[in-house]
VOPAGU-2260 file (C-alpha; in pm, 1 decimal, decimal comma):
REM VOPAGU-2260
SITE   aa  ch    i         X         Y         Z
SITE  UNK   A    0    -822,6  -16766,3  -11608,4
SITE  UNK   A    1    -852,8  -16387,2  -11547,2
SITE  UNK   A    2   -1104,7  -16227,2  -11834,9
SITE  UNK   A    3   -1135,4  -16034,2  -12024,1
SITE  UNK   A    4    -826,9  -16165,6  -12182,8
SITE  UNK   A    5    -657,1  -16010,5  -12407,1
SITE  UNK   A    6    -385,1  -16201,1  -12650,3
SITE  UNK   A    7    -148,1  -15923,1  -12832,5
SITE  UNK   A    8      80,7  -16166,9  -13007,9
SITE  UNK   A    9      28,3  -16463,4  -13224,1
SITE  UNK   A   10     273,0  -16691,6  -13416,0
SITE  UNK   A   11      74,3  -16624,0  -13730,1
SITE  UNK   A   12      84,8  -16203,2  -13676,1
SITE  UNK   A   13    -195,0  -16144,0  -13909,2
SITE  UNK   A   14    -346,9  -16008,3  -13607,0
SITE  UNK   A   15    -356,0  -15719,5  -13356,1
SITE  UNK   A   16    -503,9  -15848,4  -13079,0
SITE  UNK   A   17    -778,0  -16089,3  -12908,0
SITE  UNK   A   18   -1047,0  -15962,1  -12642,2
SITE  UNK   A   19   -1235,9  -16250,8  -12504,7
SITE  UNK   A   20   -1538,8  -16166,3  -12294,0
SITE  UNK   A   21   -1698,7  -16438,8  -12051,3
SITE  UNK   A   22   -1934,1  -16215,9  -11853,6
SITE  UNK   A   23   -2257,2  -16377,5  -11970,8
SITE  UNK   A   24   -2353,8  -16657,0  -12217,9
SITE  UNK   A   25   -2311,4  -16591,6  -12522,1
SITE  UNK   A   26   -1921,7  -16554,0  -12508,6
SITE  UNK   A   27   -1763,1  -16247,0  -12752,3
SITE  UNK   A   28   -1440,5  -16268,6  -12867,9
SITE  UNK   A   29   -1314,6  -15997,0  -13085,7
SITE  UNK   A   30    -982,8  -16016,4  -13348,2
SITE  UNK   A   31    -839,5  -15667,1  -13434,9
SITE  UNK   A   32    -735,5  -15686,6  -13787,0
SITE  UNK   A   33    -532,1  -15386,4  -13976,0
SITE  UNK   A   34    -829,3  -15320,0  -14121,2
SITE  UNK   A   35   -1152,5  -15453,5  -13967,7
SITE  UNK   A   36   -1291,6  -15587,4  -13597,0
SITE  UNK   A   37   -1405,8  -15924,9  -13629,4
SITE  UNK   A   38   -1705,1  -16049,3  -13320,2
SITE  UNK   A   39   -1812,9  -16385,0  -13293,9
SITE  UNK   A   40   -2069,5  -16425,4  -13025,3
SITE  UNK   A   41   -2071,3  -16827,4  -12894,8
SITE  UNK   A   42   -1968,4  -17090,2  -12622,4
SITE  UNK   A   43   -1688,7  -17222,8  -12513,4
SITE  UNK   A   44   -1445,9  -16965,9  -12715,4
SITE  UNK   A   45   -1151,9  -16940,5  -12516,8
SITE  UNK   A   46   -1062,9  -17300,0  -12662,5
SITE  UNK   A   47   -1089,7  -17040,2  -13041,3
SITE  UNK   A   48    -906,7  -16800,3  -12928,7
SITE  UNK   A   49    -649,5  -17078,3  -12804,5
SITE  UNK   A   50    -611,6  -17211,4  -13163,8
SITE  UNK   A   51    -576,9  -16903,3  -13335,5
SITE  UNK   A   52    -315,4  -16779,0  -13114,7
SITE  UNK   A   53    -103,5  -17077,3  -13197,4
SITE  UNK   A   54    -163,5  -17091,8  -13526,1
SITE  UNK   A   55    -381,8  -17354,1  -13535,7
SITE  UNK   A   56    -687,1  -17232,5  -13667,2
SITE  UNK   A   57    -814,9  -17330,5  -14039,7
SITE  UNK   A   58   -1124,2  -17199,8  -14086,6
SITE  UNK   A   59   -1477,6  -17046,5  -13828,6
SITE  UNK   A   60   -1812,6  -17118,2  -13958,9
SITE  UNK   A   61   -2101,9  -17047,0  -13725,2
SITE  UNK   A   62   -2397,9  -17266,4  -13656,7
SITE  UNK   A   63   -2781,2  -17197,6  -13529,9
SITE  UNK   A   64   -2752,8  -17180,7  -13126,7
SITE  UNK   A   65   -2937,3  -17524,6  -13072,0
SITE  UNK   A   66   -2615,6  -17670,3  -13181,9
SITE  UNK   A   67   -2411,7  -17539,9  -12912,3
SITE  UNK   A   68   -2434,2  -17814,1  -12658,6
SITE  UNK   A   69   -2429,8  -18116,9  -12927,5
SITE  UNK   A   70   -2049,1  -18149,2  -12867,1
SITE  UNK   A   71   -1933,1  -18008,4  -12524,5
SITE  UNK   A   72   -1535,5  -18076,1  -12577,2
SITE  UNK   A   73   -1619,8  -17819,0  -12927,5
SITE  UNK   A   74   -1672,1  -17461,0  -12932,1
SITE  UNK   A   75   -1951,0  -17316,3  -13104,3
SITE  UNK   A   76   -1984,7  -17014,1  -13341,9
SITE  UNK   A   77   -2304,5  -16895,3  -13323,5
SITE  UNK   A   78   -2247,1  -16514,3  -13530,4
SITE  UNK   A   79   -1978,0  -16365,4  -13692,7
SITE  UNK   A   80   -1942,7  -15979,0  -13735,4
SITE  UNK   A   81   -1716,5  -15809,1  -13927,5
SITE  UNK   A   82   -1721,2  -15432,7  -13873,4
SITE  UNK   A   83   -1444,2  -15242,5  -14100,6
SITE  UNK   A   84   -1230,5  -14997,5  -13881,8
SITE  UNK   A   85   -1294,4  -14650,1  -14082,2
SITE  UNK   A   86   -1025,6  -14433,5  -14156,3
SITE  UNK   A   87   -1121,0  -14090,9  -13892,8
């Protein structure tokens, strides 16, 4: 998988765009809402950023880091960022 990847369309379309960035643990995948950038910083996010392009995704709660590796078939949220995109 070539990354940064970046996912423009989604079956839910609540959502601009994905930007998943591997280059050094922590992961950081970014959503780009209408009106806000989400970042959540954690491991094993492409398998996120999988679900929420199909539709699949519920709910993203994050957990302290020394949780990460409980589960290794899971991906783990370990921040979540929401920075509102301001009107220039």
């Amino acid at each position: 998988m070539d990354l940064p990847r970046q996912q423009a369309n989604s079956e839910c379309g609540a959502f601009y765009g994905l930007t998943l960035s591997q280059d050094a643990p922590p992961e950081k995948l970014t959503i780009a809402f209408a009106t806000a950038d989400v970042t959540l910083t954690g491991w094993r996010l492409d398998r996120l950023a999988d679900d929420l392009r199909d539709g699949d995704l519920l709910a993203v709660r994050a957990l302290p880091a020394r949780y990460a590796n409980l589960d290794k078939s899971r991906c783990s949220v370990a921040s979540i960022t929401v920075e509102p995109v301001g009107k220039d």
